[in-house]
C-alpha positions in Angstrom: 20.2 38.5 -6.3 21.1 36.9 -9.7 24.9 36.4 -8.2 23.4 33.5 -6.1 24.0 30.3 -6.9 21.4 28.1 -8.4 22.5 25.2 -5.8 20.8 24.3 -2.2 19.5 27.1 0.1 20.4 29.5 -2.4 17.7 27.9 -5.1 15.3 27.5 -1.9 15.5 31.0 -1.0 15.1 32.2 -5.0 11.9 29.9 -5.7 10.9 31.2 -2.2 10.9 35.3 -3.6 9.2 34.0 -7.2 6.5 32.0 -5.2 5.5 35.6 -3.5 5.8 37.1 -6.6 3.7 35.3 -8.2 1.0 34.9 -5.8 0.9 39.1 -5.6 0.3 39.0 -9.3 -2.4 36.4 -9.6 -4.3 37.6 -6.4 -3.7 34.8 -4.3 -2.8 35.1 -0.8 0.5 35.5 1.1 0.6 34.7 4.5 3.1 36.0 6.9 3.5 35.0 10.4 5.7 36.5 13.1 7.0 35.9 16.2 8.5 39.1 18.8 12.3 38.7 17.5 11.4 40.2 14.3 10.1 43.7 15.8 13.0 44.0 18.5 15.4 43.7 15.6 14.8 46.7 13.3 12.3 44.7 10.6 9.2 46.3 10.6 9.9 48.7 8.2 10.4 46.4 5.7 7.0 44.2 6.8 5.4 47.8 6.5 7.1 47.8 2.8 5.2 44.4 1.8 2.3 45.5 3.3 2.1 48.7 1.2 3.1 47.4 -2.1 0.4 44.5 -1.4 2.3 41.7 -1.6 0.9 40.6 2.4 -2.4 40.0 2.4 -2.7 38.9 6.2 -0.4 39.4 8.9 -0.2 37.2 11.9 1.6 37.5 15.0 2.1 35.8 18.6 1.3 38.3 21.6 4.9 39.1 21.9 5.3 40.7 18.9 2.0 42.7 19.1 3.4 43.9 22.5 7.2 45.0 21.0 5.0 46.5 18.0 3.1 48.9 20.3 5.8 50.0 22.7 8.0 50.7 20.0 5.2 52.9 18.4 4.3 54.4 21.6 7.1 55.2 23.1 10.3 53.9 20.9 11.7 51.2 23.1 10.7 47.8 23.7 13.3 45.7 25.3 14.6 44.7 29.1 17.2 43.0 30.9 14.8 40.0 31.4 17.9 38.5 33.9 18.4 41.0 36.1 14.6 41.8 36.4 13.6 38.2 37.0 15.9 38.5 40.0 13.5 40.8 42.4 10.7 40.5 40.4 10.6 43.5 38.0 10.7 42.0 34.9 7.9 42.9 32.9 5.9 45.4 35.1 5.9 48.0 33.3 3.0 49.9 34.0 1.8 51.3 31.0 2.1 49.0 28.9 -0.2 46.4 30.6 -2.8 49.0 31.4 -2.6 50.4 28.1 -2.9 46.8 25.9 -5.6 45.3 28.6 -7.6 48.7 28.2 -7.6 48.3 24.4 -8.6 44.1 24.5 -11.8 45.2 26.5 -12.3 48.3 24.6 -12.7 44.9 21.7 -14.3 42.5 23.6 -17.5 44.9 23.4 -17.3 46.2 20.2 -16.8 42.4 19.1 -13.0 43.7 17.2 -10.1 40.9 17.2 -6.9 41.8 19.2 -4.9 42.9 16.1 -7.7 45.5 15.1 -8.0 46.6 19.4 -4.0 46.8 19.5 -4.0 49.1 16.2 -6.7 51.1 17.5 -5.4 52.2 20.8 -2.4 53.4 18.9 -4.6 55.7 16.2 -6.1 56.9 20.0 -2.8 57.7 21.4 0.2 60.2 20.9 3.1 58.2 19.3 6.5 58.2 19.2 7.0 56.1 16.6 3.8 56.0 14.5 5.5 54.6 11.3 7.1 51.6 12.9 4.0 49.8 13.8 3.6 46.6 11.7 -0.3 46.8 13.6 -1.2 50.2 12.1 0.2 50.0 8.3 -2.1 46.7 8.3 -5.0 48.2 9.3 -4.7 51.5 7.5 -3.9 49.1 4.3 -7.3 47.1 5.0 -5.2 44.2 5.6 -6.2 41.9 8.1 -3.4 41.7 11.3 -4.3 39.1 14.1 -2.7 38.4 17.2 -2.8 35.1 18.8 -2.2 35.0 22.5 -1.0 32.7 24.7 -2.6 33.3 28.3 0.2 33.4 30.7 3.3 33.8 28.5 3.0 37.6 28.2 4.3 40.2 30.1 0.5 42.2 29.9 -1.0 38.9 31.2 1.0 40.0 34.6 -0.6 43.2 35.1 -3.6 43.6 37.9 -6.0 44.7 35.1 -5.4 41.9 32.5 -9.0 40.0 31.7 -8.7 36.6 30.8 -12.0 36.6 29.0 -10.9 40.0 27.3 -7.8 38.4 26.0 -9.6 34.8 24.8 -12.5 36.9 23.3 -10.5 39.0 20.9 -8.0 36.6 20.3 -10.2 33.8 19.6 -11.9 36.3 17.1 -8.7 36.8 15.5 -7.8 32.8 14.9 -11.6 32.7 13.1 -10.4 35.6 11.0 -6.9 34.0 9.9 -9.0 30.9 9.2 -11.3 33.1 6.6 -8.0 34.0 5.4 -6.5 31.0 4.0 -8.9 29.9 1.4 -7.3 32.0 -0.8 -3.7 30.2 -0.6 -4.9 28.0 -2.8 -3.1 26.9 -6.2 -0.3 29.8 -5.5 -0.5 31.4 -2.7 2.6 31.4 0.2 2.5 31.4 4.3 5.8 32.5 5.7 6.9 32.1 9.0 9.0 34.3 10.7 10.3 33.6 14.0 7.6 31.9 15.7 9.0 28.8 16.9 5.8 27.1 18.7 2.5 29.9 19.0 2.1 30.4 15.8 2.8 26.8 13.9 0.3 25.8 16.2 -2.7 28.4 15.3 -1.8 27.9 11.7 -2.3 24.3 11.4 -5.7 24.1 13.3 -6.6 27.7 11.5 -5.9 25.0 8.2 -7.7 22.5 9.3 -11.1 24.6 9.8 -10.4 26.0 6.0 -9.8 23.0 4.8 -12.8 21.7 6.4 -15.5 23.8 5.2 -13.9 24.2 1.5 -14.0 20.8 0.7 -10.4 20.1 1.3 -9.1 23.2 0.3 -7.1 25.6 0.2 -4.1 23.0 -1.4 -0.4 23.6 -3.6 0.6 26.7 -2.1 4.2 27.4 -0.8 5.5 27.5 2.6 8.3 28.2 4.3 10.3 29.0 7.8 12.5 31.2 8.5 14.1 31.4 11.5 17.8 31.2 13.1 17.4 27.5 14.4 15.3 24.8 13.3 12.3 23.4 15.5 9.9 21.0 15.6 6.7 22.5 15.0 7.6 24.8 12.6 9.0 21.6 10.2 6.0 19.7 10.9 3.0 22.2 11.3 4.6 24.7 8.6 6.6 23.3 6.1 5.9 19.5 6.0 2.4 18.8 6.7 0.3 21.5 5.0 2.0 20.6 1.5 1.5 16.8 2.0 -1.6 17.5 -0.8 0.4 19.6 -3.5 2.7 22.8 -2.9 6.3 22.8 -1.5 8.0 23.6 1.5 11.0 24.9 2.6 13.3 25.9 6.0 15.8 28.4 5.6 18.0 28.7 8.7 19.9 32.3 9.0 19.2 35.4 11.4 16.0 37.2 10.9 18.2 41.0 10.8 20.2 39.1 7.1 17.3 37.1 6.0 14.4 39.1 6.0 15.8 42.5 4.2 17.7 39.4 1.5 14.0 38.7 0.7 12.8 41.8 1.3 14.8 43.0 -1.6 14.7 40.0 -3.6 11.2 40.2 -3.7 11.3 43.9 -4.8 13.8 43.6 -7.3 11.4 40.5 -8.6 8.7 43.0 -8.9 10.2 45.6 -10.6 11.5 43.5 -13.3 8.1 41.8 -14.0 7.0 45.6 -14.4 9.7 46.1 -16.8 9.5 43.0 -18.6 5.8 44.0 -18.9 
């Protein structure tokens, strides 16, 4: 990490893994938000590091990645040939998976649990395949607050005969009030990272800010964002990066492919760690 440059993306990316740092060490909060791509492609092992060494402090996701997150737990594969199954109608009809997830959000709807905390849940209830890959359970076994913000009608679960609409709001809608509670503590230090999500999760997090801003007086303020993804988009440079720090903070986009970014910080944010404990 010290071979990089101290030009462009590479000073971005380095004031990025001290900004996490240092909101771990004074207790503030680090947001990270995720979107599907980042379970299909290997990562949650190291989200599932973060979590653990308690550098994440809430984890937020879109319903696609709470889906890939359970079937690769369940039953170790999560991906389709979305092309070939769109052709007769196939894609995303997977049994299981529907019945299983839609079973779980009304299991929550009635004892009043967001979607995160049904999702991880049904996976402590069931035999796993993969019980150390779930992003979901880590969270919850950590006591740190995961929450899954749906998008009715853009998941595959949302196809399946038993999917309840009101099931889905009413846990989900539980889970934007909890990310909400969540961000107070951003401010003066802490970081919101966004992985992936290109429009769902933008979205929730600039309303989810506006509420905490709201009742706290206009705060939380000066904390660090940034978004990572492969391509830049709109929402993610307006409702992410540029907007929220418009009162103090900084924000950055750093455009690469989640499989080489997310381990770079991943590490850089170790190695970050482990010489503040040796410098102390």
């Amino acid at each position: 990490m010290r071979s990089l440059p101290d030009v462009l993306v590479a000073r971005d990316f380095l004031r990025l893994a001290t900004a996490i740092v240092r909101a771990a060490r004074a207790n503030r909060a680090v947001v990270v938000m995720m979107g599907g791509h980042i379970v299909k492609t290997g990562l949650s092992p190291l989200i599932i590091d973060l979590i653990r060494q308690g550098i994440i402090t809430h984890l937020a996701m879109n319903g696609s990645a709470a889906i890939h997150d359970y079937e690769v737990a369940r039953w170790g594969g999560t991906s389709e040939d979305v092309a070939s199954g769109l052709r007769d109608g196939t894609f995303g009809m997977a049994d299981e998976t529907g019945r299983e997830l839609n079973a779980a959000f009304l299991l929550g709807m009635s004892n009043r649990w967001g979607m995160g905390e049904s999702v991880a849940r049904a996976l402590e209830s069931r035999t796993l395949a993969h019980p150390d890959l779930s992003v979901l359970l880590a969270a919850q076994r950590a006591g740190v607050p995961a929450t899954v913000h749906a998008a009715l009608g853009a998941e595959i679960i949302h196809q399946h005969p038993d999917a309840n609409g009101a099931a889905i709001g009413d846990t989900s809608h539980r889970d934007f009030r909890r990310l909400a509670g969540s961000l107070p503590a951003l401010h003066d230090g802490g970081v919101v990272l966004n992985l992936g999500s290109a429009v769902i999760m933008p979205e929730v997090f600039l309303k989810a800010l506006t509420i905490a801003r709201n009742l706290g007086g206009g705060k939380p303020t000066t904390f660090t964002t940034c978004d990572m993804d492969m391509v830049r988009h709109y929402r993610p440079r307006v409702n992410v990066v540029q907007r929220p720090t418009l009162e103090g903070g900084e924000g950055f986009e750093i455009t690469g492919h989640h499989e080489i970014m997310v381990p770079l910080l991943s590490w850089a944010v170790r190695d970050l760690m482990q010489n503040d404990h040796k410098g102390s």
